[in-house]
Backbone bond lengths (Angstrom), bond angles and torsions (degrees), N, CA, C in turn:
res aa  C-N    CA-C-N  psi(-1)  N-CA   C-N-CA  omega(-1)  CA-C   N-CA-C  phi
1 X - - - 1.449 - - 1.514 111.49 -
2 X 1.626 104.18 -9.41 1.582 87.00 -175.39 1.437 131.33 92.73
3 X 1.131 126.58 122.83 1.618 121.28 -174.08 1.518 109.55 -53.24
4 X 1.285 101.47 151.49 1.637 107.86 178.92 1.662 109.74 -119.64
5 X 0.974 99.21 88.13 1.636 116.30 163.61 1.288 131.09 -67.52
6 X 1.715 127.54 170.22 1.369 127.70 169.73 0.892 91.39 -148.85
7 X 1.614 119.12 123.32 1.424 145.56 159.79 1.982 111.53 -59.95
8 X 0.955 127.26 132.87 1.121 139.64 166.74 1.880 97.98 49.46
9 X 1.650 112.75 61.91 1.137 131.94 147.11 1.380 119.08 -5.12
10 X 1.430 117.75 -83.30 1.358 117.98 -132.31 2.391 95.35 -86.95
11 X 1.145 100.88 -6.05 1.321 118.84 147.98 1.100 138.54 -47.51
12 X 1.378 101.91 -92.15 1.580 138.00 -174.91 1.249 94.30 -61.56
13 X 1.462 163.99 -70.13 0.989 149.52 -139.87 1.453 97.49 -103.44
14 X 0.657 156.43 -28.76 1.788 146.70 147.76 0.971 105.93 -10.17
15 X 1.459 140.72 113.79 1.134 133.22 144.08 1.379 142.46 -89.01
16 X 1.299 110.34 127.66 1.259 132.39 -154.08 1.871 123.38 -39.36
17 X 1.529 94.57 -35.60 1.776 84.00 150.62 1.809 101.92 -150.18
18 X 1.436 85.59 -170.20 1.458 102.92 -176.78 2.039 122.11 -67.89
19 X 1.194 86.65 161.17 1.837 97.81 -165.92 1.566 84.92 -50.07
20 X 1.419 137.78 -61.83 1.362 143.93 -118.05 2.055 77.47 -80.99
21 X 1.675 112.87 -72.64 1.343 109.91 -173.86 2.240 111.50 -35.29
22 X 1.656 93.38 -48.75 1.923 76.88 166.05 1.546 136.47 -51.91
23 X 1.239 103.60 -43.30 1.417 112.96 -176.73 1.427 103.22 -71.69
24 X 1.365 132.81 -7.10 1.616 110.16 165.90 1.499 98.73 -120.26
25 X 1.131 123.73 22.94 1.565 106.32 147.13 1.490 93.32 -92.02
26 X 1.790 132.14 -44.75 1.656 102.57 -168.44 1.633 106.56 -73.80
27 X 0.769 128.45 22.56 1.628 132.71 177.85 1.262 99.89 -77.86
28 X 1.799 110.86 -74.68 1.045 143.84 -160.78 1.867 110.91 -59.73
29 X 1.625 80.78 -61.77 2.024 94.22 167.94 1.706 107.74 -43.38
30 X 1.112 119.65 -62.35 1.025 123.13 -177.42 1.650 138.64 -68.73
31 X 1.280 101.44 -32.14 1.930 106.54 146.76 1.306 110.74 -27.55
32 X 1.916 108.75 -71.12 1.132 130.15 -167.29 1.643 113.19 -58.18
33 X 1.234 132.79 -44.50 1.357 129.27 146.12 1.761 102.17 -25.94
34 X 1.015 110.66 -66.64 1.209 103.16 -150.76 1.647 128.83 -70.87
35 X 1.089 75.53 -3.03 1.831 106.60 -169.88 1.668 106.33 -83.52
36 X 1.416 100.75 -38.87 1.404 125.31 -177.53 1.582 102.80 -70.12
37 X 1.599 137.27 -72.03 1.150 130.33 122.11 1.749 117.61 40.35
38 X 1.779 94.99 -93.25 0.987 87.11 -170.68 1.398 126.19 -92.12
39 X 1.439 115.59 -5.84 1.851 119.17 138.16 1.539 122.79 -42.33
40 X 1.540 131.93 -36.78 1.374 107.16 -171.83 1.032 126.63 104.26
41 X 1.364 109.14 -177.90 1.700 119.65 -56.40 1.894 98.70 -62.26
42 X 1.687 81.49 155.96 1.560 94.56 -174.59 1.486 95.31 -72.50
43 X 0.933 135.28 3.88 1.911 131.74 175.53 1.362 99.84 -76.89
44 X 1.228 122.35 -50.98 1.365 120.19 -157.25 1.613 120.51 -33.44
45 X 1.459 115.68 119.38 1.304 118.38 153.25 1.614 121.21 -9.05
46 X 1.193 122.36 162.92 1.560 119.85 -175.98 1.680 84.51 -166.26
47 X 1.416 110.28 100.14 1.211 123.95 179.43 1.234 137.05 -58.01
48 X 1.508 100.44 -37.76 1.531 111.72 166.13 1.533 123.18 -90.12
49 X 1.153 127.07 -1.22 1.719 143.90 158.21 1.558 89.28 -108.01
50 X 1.676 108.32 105.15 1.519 110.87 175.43 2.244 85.07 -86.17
51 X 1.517 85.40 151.52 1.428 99.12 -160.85 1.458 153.12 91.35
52 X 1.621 105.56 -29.47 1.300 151.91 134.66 1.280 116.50 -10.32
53 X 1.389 136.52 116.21 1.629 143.15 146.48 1.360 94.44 -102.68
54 X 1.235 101.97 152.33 1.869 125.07 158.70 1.248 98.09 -30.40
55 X 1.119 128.75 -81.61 1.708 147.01 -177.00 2.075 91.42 -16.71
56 X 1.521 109.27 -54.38 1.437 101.15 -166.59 1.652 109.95 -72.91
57 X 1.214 102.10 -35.18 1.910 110.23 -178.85 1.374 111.75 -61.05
58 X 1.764 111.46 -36.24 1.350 95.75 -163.28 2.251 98.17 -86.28
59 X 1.304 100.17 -18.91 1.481 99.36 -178.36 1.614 106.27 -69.08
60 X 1.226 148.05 -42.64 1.114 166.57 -107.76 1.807 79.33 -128.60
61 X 1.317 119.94 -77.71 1.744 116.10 -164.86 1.629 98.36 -79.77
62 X 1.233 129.61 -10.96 1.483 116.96 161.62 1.677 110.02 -81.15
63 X 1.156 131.82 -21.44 1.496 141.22 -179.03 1.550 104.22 -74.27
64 X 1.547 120.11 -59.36 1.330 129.21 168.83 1.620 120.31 -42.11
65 X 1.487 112.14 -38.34 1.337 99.11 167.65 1.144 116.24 -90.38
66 X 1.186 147.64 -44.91 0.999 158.40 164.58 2.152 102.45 -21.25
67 X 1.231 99.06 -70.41 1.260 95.59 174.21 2.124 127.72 -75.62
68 X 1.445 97.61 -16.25 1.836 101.55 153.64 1.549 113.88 -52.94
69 X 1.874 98.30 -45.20 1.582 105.52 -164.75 1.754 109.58 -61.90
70 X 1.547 103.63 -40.86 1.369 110.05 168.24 1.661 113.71 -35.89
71 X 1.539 91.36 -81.41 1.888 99.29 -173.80 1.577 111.38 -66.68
72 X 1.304 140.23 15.29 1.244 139.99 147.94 1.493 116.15 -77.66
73 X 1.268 113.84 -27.39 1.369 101.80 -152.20 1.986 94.72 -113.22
74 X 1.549 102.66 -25.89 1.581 99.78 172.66 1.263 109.14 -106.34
75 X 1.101 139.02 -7.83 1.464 142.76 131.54 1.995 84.77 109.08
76 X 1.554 120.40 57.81 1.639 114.42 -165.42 1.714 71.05 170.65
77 X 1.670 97.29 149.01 1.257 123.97 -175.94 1.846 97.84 -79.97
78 X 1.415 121.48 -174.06 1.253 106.57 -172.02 1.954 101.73 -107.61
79 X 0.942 133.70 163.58 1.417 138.81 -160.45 1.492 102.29 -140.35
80 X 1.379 95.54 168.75 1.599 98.43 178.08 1.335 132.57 -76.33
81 X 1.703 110.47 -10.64 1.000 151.24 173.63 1.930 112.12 -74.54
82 X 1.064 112.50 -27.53 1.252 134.06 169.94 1.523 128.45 -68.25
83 X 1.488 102.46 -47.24 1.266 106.01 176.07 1.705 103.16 132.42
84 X 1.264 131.95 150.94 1.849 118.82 157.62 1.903 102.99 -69.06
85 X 1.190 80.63 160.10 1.670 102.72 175.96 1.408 89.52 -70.57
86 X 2.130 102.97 154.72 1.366 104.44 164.15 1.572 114.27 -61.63
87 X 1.831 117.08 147.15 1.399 110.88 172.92 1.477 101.89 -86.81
88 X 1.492 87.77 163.28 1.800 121.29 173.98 2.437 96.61 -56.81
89 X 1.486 100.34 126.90 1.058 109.81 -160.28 2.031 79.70 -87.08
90 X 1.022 118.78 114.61 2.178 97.61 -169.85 1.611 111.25 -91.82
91 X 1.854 105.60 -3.28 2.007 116.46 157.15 1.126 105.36 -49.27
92 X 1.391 97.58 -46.36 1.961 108.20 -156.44 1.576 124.66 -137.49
93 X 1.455 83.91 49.91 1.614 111.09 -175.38 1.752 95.60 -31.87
94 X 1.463 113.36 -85.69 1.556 123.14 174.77 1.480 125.08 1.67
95 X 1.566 81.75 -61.02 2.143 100.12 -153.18 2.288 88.19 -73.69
96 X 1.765 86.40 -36.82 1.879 84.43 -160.44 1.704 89.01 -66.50
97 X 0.943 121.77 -23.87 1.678 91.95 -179.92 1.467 123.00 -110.66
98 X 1.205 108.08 4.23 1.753 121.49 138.10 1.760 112.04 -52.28
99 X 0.728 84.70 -27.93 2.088 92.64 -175.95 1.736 113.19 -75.55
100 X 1.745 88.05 -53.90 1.499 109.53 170.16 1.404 118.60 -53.21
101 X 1.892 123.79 -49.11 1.610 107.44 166.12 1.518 115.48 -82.55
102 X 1.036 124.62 -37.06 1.281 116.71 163.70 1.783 122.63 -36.80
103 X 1.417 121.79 -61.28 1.383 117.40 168.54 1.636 115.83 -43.91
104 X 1.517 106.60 -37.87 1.685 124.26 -160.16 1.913 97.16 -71.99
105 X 1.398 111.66 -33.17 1.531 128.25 -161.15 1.747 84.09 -74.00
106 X 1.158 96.80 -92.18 1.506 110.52 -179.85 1.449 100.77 -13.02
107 X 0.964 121.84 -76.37 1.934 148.28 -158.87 2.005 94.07 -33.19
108 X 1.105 87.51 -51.77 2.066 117.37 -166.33 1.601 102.83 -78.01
109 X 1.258 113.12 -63.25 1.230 108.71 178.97 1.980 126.92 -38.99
110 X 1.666 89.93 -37.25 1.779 102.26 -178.04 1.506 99.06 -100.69
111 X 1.488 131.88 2.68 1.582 114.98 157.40 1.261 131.05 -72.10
112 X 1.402 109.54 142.02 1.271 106.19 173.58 1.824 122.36 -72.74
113 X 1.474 118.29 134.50 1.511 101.40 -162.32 1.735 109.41 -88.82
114 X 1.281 104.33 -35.26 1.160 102.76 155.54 1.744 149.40 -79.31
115 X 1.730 93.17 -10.18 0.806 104.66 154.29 1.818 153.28 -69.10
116 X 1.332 129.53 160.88 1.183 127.11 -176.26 1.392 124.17 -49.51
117 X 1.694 130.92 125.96 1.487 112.81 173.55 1.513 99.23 -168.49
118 X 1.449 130.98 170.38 1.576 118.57 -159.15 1.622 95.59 -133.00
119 X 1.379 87.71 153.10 2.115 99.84 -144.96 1.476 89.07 -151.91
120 X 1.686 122.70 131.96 1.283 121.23 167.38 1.645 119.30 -65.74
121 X 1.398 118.70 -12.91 1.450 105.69 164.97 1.536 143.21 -54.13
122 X 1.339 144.18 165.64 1.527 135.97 -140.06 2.508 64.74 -134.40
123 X 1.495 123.92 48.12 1.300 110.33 139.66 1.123 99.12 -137.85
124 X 2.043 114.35 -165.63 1.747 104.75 -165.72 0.994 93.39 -78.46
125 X 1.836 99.35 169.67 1.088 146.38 -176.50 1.669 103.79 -61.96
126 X 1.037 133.61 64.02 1.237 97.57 -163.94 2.075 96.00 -155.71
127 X 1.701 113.50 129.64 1.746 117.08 -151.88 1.557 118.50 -50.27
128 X 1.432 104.90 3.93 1.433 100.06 -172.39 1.627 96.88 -89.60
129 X 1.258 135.34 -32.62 1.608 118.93 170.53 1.248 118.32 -75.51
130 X 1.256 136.90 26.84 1.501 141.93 142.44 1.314 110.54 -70.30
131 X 0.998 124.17 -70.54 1.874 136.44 -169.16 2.387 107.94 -47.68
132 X 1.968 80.32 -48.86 1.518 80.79 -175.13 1.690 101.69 -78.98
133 X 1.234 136.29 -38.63 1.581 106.30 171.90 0.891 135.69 -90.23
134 X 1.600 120.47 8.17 1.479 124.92 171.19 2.010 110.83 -64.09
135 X 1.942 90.46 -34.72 1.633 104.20 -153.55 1.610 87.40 -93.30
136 X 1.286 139.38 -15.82 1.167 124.56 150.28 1.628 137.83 -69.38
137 X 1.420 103.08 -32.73 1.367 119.27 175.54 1.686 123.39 -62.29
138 X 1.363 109.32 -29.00 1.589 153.04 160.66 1.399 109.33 -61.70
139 X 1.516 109.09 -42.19 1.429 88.76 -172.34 1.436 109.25 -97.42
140 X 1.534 121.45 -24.79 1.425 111.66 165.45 1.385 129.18 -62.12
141 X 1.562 113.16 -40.48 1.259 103.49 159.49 1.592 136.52 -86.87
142 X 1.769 106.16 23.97 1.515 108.16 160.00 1.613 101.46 -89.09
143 X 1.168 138.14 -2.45 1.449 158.95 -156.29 1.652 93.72 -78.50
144 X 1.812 77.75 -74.58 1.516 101.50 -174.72 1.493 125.98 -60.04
145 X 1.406 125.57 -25.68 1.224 144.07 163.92 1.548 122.51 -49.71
146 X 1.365 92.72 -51.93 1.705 116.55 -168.77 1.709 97.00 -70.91
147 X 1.486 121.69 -66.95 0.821 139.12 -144.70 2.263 92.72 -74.58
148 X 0.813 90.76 -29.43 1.421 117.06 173.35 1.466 107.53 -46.81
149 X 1.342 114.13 -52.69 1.382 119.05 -154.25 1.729 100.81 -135.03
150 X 1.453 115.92 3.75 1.507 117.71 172.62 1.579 109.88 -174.66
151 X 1.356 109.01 -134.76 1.452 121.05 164.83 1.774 124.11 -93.11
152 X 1.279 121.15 100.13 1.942 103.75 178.05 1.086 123.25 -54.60
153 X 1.036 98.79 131.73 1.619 104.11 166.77 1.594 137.16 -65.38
154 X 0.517 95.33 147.87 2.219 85.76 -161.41 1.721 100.63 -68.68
155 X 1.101 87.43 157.42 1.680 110.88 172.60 1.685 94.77 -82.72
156 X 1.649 83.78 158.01 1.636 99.44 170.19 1.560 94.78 -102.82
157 X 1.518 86.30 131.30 1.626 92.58 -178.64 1.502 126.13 -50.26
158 X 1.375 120.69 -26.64 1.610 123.06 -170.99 1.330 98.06 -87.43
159 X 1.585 130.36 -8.29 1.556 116.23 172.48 1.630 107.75 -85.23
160 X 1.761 103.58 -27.04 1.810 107.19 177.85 0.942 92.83 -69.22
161 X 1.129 147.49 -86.73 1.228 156.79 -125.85 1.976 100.90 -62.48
162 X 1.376 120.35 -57.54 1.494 116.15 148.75 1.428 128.15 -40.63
163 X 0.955 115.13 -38.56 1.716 124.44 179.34 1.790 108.05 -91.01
164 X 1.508 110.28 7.67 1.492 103.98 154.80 1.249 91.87 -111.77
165 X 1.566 150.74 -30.32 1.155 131.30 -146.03 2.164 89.17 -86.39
166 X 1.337 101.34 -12.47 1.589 103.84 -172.16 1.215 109.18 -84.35
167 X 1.248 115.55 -56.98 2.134 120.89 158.22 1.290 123.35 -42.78
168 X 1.414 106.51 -0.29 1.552 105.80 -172.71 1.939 68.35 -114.23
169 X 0.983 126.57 -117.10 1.540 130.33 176.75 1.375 117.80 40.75
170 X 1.693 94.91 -90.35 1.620 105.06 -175.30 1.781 117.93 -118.42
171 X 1.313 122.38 0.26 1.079 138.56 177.77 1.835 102.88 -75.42
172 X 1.103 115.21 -69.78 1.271 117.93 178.53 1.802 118.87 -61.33
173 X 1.377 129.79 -41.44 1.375 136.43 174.48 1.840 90.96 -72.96
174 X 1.098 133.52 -47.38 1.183 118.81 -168.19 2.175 112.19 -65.85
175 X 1.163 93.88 -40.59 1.704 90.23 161.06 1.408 115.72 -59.77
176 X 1.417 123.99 -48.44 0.862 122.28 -179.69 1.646 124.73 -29.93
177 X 1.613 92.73 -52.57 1.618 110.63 -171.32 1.467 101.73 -79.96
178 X 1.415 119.73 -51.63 1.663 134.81 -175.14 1.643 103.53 -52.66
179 X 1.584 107.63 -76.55 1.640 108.60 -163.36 1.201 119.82 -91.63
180 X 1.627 105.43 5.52 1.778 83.34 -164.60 1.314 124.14 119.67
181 X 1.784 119.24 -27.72 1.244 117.59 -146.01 1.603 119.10 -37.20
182 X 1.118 125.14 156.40 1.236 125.77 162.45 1.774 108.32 -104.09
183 X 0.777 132.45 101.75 1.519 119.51 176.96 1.654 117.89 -34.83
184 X 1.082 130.13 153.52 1.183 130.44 143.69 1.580 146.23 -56.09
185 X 0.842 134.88 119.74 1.773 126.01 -163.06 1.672 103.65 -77.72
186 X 1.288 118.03 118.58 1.416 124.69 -157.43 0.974 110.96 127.07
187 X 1.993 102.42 165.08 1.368 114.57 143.74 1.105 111.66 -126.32
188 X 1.504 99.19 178.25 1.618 123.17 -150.88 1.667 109.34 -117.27
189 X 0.630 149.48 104.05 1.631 139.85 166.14 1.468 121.57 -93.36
190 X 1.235 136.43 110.50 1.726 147.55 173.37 1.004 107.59 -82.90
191 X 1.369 121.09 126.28 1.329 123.81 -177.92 1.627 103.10 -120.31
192 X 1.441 156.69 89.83 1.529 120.24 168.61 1.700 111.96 -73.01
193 X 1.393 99.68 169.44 1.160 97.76 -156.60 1.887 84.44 -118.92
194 X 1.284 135.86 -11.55 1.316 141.85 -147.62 1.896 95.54 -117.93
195 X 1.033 122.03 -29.17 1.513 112.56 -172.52 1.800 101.37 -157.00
196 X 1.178 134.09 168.56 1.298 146.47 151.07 1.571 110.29 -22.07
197 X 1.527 109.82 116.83 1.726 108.07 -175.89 1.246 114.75 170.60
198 X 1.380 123.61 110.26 1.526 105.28 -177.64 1.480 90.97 -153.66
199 X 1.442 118.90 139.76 1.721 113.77 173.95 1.182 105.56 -140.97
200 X 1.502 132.33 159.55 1.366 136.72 -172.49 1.575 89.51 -140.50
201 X 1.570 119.20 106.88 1.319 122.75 166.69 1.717 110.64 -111.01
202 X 1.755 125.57 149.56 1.370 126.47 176.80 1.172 97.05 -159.66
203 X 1.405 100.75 -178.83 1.516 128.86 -163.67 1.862 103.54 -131.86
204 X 1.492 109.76 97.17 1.112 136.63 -165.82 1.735 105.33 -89.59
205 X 1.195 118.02 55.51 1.806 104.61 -177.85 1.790 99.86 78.71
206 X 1.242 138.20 38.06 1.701 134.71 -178.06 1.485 87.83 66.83
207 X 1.470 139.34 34.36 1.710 112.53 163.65 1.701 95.93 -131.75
208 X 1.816 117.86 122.16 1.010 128.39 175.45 1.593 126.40 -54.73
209 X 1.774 109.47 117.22 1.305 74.02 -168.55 1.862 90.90 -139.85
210 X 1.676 115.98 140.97 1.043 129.55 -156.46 1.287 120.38 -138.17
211 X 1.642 139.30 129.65 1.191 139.70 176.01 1.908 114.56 -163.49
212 X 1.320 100.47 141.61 1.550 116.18 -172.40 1.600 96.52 -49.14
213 X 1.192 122.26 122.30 1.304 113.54 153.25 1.350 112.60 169.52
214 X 1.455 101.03 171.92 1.183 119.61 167.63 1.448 140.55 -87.10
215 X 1.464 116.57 59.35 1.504 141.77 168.32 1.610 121.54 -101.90
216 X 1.698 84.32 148.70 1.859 95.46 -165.49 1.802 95.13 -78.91
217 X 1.660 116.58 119.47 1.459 119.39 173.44 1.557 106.82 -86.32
218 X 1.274 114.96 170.79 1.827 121.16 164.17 1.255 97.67 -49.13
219 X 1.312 125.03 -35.14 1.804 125.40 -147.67 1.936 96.73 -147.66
220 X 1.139 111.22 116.98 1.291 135.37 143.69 1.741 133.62 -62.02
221 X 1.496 111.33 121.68 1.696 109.36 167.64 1.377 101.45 -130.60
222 X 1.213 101.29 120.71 1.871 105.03 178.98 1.237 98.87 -119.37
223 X 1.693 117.76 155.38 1.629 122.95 -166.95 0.915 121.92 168.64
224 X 1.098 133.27 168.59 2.187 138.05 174.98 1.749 62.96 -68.41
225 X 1.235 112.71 176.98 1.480 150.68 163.02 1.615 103.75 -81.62
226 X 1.385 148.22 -43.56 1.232 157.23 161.42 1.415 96.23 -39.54
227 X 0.778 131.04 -82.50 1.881 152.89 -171.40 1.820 87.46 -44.53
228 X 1.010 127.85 -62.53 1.365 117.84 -148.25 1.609 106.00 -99.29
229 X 1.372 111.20 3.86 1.722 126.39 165.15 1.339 91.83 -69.44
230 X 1.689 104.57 -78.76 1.225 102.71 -159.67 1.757 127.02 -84.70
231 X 1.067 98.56 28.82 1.585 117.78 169.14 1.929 95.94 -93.07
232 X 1.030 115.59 -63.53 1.574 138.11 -167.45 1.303 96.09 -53.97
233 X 1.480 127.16 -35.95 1.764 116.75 -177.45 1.608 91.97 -110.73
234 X 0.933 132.51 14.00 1.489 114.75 152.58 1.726 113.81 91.10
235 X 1.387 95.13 32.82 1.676 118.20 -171.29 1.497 112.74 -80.86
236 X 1.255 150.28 92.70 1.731 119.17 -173.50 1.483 81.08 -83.16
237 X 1.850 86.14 140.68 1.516 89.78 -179.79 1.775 78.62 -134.48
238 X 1.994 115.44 173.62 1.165 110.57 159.25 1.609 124.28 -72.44
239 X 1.543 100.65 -4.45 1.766 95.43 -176.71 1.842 98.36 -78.48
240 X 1.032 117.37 -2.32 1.984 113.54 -169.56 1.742 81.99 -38.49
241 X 1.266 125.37 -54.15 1.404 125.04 -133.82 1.765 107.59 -80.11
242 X 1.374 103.03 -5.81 1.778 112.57 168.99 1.716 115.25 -95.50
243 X 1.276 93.78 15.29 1.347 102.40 175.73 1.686 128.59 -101.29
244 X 1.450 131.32 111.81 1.485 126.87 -152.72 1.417 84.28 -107.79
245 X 1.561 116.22 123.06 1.441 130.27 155.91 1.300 99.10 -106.24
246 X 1.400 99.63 130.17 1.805 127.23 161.95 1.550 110.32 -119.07
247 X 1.618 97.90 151.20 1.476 110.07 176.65 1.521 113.78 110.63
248 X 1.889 113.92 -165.82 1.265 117.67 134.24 1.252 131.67 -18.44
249 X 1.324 127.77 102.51 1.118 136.37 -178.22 1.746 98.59 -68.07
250 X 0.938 128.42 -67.93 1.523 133.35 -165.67 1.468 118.30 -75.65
251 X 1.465 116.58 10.06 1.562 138.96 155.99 1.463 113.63 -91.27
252 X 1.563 116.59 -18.95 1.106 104.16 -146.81 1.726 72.95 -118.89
253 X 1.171 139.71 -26.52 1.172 140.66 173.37 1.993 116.40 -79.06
254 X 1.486 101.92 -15.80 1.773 92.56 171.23 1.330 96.21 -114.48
255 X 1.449 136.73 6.58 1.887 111.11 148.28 1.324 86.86 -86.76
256 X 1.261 150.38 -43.87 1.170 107.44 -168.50 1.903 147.27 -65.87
257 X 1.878 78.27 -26.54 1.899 97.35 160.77 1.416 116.88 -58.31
258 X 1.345 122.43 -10.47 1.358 103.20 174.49 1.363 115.86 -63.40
259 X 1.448 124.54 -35.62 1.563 106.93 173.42 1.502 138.09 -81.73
260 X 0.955 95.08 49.37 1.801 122.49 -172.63 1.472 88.21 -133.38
261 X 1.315 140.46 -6.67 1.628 117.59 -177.72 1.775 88.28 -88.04
């Protein structure tokens, strides 16, 4: 797959705010899951997990924290030696994963962000990327929840707009290492059009390379930041259609297949 690099470092991996502002969007994200939950029905389809009922989304993002909360707090993924994670209670689907962000809140609140702790991502080791992908991971699947069982409710643009600058980050280098990625031949330019946001991602010889800005790519995505989140993880949403692609058509169509791996 090729080394996985980051072009203009001391940037790009900055994240855009502090642990404390993450932990109350996954607070918040995650209420809202839960709310969804307890609207219904646990049958419901889950569009983006083809196969998927509610019942599987909410076990699956209550399991994920549950096991973050683990490797936050012993600073080591969990082992067999450890114990199984608590299971999904399926009486009280709701309340058990009220438990799950609640433990996860707590867990974050007493980490250190700059401090040392061990994280399956390909950046450092270090407690402030717990808080930001828990509260992103939360918010796509409060997306998926809602939309599941009614209409979603929109993102606030300054959490999309972070949660592309994060899919560009560790979403893409982490396939890299995980599936295989092959990069795409091109570049990419993100534009939002709704709040602060601009990224220039390419494919340097198989070495990933990425930085905030304002440069002309082979391939253009312009958009609210909402629209171009959930374009980027592979969402059909009705906003696709506020979205202006320029350029290479077939650059702008294999970054976007990456969220189908």
């Amino acid at each position: 797959a090729g080394r996985t690099t980051v072009a203009d470092v001391s940037d790009a991996m900055t994240p855009l705010h502090d642990s404390t502002w993450y932990i109350e969007r996954l607070r918040e994200q995650g209420e809202r899951f839960a709310a969804a939950i307890d609207r219904g029905p646990l049958d419901a389809g889950v569009d983006a997990c083809p196969g998927w009922h509610l019942t599987n989304l909410v076990e699956h993002l209550g399991l994920i924290h549950r096991w973050a909360t683990f490797c936050v707090v012993n600073g080591e993924p969990p082992t067999a030696d450890s114990g199984p994670l608590p299971e999904p209670d399926r009486d009280h689907l709701a309340a058990w994963y009220r438990d799950s962000l609640a433990e996860l809140v707590t867990a974050l609140r007493r980490l250190d962000p700059d401090g040392p702790t061990w994280h399956p991502f390909p950046v450092d080791q270090v407690g402030r990327v717990w808080p930001r992908r828990q509260a992103h991971e939360t918010a796509m699947h409060r997306w998926d929840a809602e939309r599941a069982v009614g209409e979603p409710s929109r993102f606030d643009p300054e959490l999309a707009s972070d949660g592309i600058d994060e899919y560009f980050e560790i979403t893409i280098p982490r396939l890299m290492v995980r599936e295989g990625l092959q990069l795409p031949a091109g570049s990419l330019h993100v534009h939002c059009t709704d709040v602060e946001g601009e990224w220039l991602v390419w494919n340097d010889d198989g070495e990933y390379g990425l930085k905030r800005a304002h440069e002309k790519g082979d391939a253009a995505l312009r958009g609210p930041a909402e629209a171009i989140l959930l374009r980027l993880w592979g969402r059909d949403s009705s906003l696709a259609g506020e979205l202006s692609p320029v350029g290479d058509e077939q650059v702008l169509a294999d970054w976007l297949a990456i969220a189908g791996m």
